[in-house]
C-alpha angles and dihedrals in degrees: 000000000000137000098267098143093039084231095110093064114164097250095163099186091053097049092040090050084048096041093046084049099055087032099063091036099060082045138030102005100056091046087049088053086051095043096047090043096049088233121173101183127039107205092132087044101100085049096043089056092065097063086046082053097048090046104049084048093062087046105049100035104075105227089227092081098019144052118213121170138153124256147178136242102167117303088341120089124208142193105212119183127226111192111214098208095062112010101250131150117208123197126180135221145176110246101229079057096053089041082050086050101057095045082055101041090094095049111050125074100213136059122253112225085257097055087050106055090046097048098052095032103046105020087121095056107109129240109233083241097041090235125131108220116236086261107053078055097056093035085061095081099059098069098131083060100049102044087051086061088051094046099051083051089056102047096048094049085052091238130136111246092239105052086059109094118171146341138250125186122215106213117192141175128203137187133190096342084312117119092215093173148014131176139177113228132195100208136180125222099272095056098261117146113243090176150339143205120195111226090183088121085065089067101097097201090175085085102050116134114231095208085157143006125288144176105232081216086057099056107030116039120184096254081062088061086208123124129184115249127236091267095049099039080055090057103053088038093057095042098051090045082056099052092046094058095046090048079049099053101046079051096057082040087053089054103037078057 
């Protein structure tokens, strides 16, 4: 899509500094945490990332330009980010989060933080086809929710209310401790996609870390539109050369038993 709302900017430092938080997240930082913990099964591991992530983003976006603090929807706790230059608020999100959200959106009753960024802060962003789904127009009514949402966003990120002036969400997949894609969307409030950039040439692959064998098919597939560079295709190869021989040789020891 294209950058109709002049919200999607190329602004590289800030997308690396996303991209490399999400990246060593989903990576290094979360197999170190097993590792270090001595942990054999990983049923907390798609929650722990999220505090790896939070915390990478307040340490690689200087406070100077950006604004990154903790708050609260319900029991879950988030990091948004307010950019200072042009009065953004980024949130991020898994996709297969977003994809469970829109499924939901007719059923709940009340707005998920997300929902409710996007519908206050970009409710004047206009469709391509200038039409307002059925459920902008029922989530209307619920204005005094949703601005209590906003508000306590606002308040905990220690920004005015008018100085705020729209909302991007950071969508991201992972596999296998692989960040295989990440995208900006402009969204409406009832989760339809304005617009979109693709962020996926800020993945620097050339510095993935091969802790166990995989199969790159496995991994990227070609709806990701990722592909592993020279560096990091030399890697796997040469790990998985390594396990075969040594497979092939226990195999020779086992017969010469």
């Amino acid at each position: 899509m294209q950058n109709k709302t002049g919200l999607l900017c190329d602004k590289p430092f800030f997308s690396k500094a996303v991209v490399k938080s999400i990246y060593d997240a989903v990576s290094d930082d979360i197999k170190m945490d097993v590792i270090n913990n001595g942990l054999d099964t990983n049923n907390g591991t798609p929650t722990r990332i999220w505090d790896f992530i939070n915390r990478n983003i307040g340490i690689n976006l200087p406070n100077t330009n950006y604004i990154t603090k903790p708050t609260k929807r319900g029991r879950w706790e988030l990091k948004p980010i307010y950019d200072k230059t042009d009065g953004i608020i980024y949130t991020l999100m898994r996709e297969e989060r977003f994809e469970q959200l829109k499924r939901e959106v007719s059923k709940k009753s009340t707005s998920h933080y997300v929902q409710a960024l996007a519908h206050h802060l970009n409710q004047d962003i206009e469709y391509d086809n200038n039409q307002l789904s059925l459920f902008v127009k029922e989530i209307c009514q619920d204005e005094e929710k949703i601005m209590e949402i906003v508000s306590r966003i606002n308040r905990d990120l220690g920004v005015s209310e008018n100085v705020v002036k729209n909302h991007v969400l950071v969508l991201f997949s992972s596999k296998k401790n692989i960040l295989v894609s990440v995208r900006a969307c402009v969204i409406k409030g009832d989760l339809s996609i304005v617009e979109e950039a693709n962020w996926n040439k800020y993945i620097d692959l050339d510095d993935v870390h091969f802790d166990a064998v995989i199969n790159i098919d496995e991994v990227i597939t070609p709806e990701d539109s990722l592909r592993f560079k020279a560096k990091a295709t030399q890697k796997l190869i040469d790990k998985q050369g390594l396990v075969s021989k040594t497979k092939s040789n226990q195999g020779e020891q086992k017969k010469s038993n």
